[in-house]
C-alpha positions in Angstrom: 89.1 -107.3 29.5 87.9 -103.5 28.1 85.3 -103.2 26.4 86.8 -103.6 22.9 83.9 -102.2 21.0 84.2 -98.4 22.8 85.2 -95.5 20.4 88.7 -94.7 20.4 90.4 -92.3 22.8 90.8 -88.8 22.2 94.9 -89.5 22.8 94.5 -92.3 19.9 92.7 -89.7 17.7 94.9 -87.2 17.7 97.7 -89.4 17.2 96.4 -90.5 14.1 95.5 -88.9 10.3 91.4 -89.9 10.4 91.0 -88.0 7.8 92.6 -90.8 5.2 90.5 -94.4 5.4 92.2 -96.9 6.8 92.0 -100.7 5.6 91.5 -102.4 9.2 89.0 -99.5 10.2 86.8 -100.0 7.3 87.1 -104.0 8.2 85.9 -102.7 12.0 83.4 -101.0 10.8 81.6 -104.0 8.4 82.3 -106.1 12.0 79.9 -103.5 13.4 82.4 -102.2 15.7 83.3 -99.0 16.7 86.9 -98.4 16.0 86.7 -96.2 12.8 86.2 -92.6 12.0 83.6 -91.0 9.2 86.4 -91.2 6.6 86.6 -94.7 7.3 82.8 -95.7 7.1 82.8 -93.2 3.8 85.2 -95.7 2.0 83.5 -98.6 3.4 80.4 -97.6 2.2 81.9 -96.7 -1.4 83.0 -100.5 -1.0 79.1 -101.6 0.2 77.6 -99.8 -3.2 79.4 -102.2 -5.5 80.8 -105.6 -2.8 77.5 -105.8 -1.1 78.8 -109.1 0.5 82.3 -107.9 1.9 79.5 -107.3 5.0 79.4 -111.1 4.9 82.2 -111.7 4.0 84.0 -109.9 7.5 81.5 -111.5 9.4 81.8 -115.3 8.1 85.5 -114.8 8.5 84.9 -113.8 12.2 82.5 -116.7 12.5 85.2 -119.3 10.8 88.0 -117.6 13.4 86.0 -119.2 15.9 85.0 -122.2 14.7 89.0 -123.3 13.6 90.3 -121.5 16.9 88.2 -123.9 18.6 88.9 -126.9 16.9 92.5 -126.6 17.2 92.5 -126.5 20.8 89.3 -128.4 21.4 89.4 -131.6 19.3 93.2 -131.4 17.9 94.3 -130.3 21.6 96.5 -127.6 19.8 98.0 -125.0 22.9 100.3 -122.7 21.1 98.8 -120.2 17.8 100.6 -118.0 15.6 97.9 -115.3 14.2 99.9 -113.3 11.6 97.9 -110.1 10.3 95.8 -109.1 13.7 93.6 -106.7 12.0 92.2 -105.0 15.1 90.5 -106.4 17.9 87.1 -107.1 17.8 85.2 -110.3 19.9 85.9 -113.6 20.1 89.9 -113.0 18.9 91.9 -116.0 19.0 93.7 -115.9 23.2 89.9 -115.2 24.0 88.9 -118.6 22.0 91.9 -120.5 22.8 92.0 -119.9 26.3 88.6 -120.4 27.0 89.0 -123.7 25.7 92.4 -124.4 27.1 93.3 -121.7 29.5 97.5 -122.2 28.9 97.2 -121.4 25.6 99.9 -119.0 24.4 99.3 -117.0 21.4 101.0 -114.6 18.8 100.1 -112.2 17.1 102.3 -110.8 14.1 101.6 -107.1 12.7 103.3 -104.1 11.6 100.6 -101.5 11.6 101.0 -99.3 14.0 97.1 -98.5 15.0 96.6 -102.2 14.8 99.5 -102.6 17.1 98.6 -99.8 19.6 94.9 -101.3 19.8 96.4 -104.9 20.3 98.5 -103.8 23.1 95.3 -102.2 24.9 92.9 -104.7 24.3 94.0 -107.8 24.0 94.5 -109.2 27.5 95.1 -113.6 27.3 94.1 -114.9 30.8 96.7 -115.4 33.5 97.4 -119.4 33.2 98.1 -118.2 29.7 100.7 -115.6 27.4 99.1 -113.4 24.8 102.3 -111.4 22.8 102.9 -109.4 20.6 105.4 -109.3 17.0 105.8 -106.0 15.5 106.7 -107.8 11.9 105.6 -107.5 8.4 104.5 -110.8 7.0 106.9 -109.9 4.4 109.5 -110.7 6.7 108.6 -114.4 7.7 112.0 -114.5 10.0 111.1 -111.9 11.8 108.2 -113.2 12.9 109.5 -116.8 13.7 112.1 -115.2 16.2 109.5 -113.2 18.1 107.1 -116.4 18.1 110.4 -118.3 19.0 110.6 -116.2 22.6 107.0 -117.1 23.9 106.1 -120.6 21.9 108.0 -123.9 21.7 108.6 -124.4 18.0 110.1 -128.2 18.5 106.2 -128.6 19.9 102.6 -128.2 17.9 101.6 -124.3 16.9 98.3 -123.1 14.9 99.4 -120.9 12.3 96.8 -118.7 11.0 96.8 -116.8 8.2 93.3 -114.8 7.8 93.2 -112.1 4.9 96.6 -111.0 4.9 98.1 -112.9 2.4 96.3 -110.9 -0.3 98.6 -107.9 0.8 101.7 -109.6 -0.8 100.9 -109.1 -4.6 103.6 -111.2 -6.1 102.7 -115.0 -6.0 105.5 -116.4 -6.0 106.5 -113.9 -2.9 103.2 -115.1 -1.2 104.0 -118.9 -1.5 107.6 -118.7 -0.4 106.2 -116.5 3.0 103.7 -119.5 3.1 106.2 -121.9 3.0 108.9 -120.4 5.5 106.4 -120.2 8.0 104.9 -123.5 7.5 108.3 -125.4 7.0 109.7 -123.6 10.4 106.7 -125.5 12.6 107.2 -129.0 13.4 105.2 -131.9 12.4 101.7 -131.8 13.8 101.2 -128.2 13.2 98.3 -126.8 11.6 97.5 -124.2 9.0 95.0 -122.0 8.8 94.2 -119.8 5.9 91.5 -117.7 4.7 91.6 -114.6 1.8 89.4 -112.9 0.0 89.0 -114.0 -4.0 88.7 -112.4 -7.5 85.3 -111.4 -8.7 84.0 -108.3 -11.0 82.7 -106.6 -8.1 85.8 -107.2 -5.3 87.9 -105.7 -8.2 85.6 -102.4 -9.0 85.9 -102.4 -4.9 89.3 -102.2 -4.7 89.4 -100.0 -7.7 87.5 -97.5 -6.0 89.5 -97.2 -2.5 93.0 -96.6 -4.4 94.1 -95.5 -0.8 94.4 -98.8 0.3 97.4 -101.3 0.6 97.7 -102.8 -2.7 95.1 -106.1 -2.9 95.6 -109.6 -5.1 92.3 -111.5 -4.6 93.0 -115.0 -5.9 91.2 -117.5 -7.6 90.3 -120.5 -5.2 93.0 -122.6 -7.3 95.5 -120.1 -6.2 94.4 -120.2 -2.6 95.3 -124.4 -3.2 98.6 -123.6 -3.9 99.3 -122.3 -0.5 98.8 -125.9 0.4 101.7 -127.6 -1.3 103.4 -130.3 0.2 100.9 -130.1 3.5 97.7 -132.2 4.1 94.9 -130.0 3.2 92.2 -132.2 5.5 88.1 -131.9 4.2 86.7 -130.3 2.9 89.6 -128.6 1.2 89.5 -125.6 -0.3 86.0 -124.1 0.1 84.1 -120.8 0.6 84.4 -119.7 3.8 81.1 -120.2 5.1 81.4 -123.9 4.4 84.1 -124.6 6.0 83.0 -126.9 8.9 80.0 -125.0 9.5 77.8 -127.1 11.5 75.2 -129.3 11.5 72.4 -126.7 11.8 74.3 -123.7 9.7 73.5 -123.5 6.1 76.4 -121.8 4.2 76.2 -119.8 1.3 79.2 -118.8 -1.6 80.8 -115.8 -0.7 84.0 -114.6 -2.6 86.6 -115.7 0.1 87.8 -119.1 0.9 89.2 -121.3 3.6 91.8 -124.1 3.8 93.1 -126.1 6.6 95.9 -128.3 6.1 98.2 -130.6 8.6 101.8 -129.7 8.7 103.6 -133.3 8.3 
C-alpha cells in the first residue's frame, strides 16, 4: 500500500485552492500526517490556541476506529462495514483493520468531497481476498449511499455502520436523526452502529467561531448523541467520552469533548 503519510503530488496541488483551509486537512494535520498545506496548519493552529484537546481528540478517535473496527470483526465476527464520512486516509483505516482481522472483509466508504475522494481512490488499497469501494454520496443523501453499498455488500446479511465525526455536519437535528435512522433501519438485524462526534463546550464553539471557512459544525451535548440511538441496543458502556469507550485493561482514559456509542441493530 503507498505510503499514505507522503506530501501530496504536485498534480494534486495544483488541482486544488491551498490557499483556503480545508476541514479534513486540518484533521490530517492534528493526526500528524502530512496531507495539508501552510493554510491548513495556520487554521489548525488558530483552532490549537483556544481547543487545546481537538489534538486528543483526532487522535482518541483514531485510536477508538481501531479498537471498534476490531471488535466488529474480531469478537462479533462482523465481514461487511459501511464507513460514511472517510475524512482522508491516514493508518490503521477501517479495510486495513478489518482485513487484517478477517481478510474477506468488504468495506465502504461514503463521501462527497472531492480531495477526500481523490486521496481515497489512491490510497486506500483492501487486500485481494477482500473489496474496498468507494460511494461518492453526501450523508445527506442516505439513499444514495445505500445503493452504492448495495452493489458490493449483502444488506439481507450483517454490516458495521460507522459513523465517526460526520454527523455534526448536518446542523438540523431532526435532519441528523432521520439520516441516522434510514441508514440504520436499511441494515438487517445483527448490524452494528458505530458513532462518534465531537460535543459542545465554550472552547469547541470559540473554535469553530474562529475558522468561519469551515462546513457549518453542531457539536451536541452527549444527551443528543443518545438520541441517535433510539430504538437500537446501545450495548456498555453507552454513551461515553471517547477515550473510554472500551479502552483496555491497561489504558487509562481521560474526558475529552467527543463521545462514542455503540449500539446493536435488532
Amino acid at each position: 500500500m503507498p505510503d499514505s503519510s507522503a506530501p501530496p503530488s504536485d498534480s494534486l496541488a495544483a488541482s486544488l485552492n491551498v490557499e483556503v483551509p480545508h476541514s479534513a486537512r486540518m484533521w490530517n494535520y492534528w493526526l500528524g500526517g502530512k496531507d495539508n498545506f501552510p493554510a491548513d496548519r495556520a487554521a489548525a493552529d488558530r483552532v490549537v490556541e483556544v481547543f487545546p484537546q481537538i489534538i486528543d481528540i483526532a487522535r482518541s478517535s483514531r485510536l477508538l476506529l481501531n479498537r471498534v473496527v476490531t471488535h466488529l470483526a474480531g469478537t462479533l465476527g462482523i465481514r461487511q462495514f459501511l464507513d460514511v464520512g472517510t475524512g482522508l486516509p491516514t493508518a490503521d483505516n477501517t479495510h486495513e483493520v478489518a482485513q487484517s482481522v478477517a481478510p474477506e472483509s468488504r468495506v465502504v466508504y461514503a463521501d462527497n468531497d472531492p480531495l477526500v475522494l481523490l486521496h481515497a481512490r489512491a490510497l486506500l488499497v483492501g487486500r485481494p481476498e477482500g473489496v474496498t469501494s468507494y460511494v461518492d454520496a453526501d450523508v445527506r443523501d442516505p439513499e444514495k449511499i445505500l445503493r452504492g453499498a448495495a452493489e458490493v455488500l449483502d444488506l439481507e446479511q450483517p454490516v458495521g455502520l460507522i459513523l465517526f465525526g460526520v454527523m455534526a455536519n448536518v446542523i438540523d437535528d431532526d435532519e441528523a436523526y432521520a439520516i441516522v435512522r434510514k441508514l440504520a433501519g436499511a441494515l438487517p438485524s445483527g448490524s452494528y452502529l458505530a458513532l462518534n462526534d465531537g460535543t459542545a463546550s465554550p472552547a469547541r464553539d470559540e473554535a469553530i467561531r474562529r475558522n468561519p471557512e469551515n462546513a457549518p459544525y453542531r457539536s451536541r451535548t452527549p444527551e443528543d448523541l443518545v438520541r441517535f440511538f433510539d430504538g437500537l441496543e446501545l450495548l456498555k458502556p453507552g454513551v461515553v467520552s471517547t477515550p473510554l469507550w472500551r479502552p483496555g485493561r491497561r489504558a487509562r482514559g481521560k474526558v475529552l469533548d467527543s463521545y462514542t456509542g455503540f449500539a446493536r441493530i435488532p
